[in-house]
N, C-alpha and C positions, 0 to 999 in steps of 0.2 A: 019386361021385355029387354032384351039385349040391343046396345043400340051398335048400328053399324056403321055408323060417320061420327065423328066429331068435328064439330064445329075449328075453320085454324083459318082465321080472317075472314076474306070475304069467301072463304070458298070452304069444303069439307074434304078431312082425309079419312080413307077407312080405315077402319079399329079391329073390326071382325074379318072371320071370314068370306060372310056373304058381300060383305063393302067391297072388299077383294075381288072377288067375282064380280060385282055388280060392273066394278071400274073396270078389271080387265075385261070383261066383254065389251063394253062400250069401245074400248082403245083395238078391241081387236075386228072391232066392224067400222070406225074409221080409218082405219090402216086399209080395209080389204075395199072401204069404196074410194078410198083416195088412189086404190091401185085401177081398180078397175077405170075411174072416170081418166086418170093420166095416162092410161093404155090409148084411147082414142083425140088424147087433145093435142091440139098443133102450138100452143105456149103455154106459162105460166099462169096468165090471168084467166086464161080458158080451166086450166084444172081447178085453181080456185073459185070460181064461176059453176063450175062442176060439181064439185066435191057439199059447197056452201047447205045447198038442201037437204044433204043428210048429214052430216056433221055436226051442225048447228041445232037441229033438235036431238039426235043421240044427247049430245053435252048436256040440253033443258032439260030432259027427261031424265038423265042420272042424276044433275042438280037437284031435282024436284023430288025426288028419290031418294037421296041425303039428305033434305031438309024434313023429309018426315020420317025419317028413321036414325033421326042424329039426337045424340047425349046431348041433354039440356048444356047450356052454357053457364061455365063457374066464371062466377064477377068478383 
């Protein structure tokens, strides 16, 4: 199996190009709910208040998503 993250601290960068894919969609649906939720907020902590609920699992579910399709770690 090809792996599509590699391990690079505490986080993973893609290697392939479905990692590629995987992360730019992630990025390009926090982009489009952070537009949409700062369309209707009246400050800053409001968008961030906003935005938190989709954001925050995108992130877990790509993480979660590299960590099982990621190249074993060379020690």
């Amino acid at each position: 199996m090809l792996a599509w993250f590699k391990p690079w601290g505490w986080i993973y960068r893609p290697v392939s190009l479905a990692g590629w894919l995987a992360t730019l969609l992630t990025l390009v649906f926090c982009i489009q709910a952070f537009i949409a939720v700062d369309r209707h907020s009246h400050s800053a902590s409001d968008t961030l208040y906003g935005i938190f609920p989709f954001v925050v699992p995108a992130l877990m579910v790509l993480n979660w998503l590299a960590s099982k399709t990621a190249a074993p770690a060379k020690r």
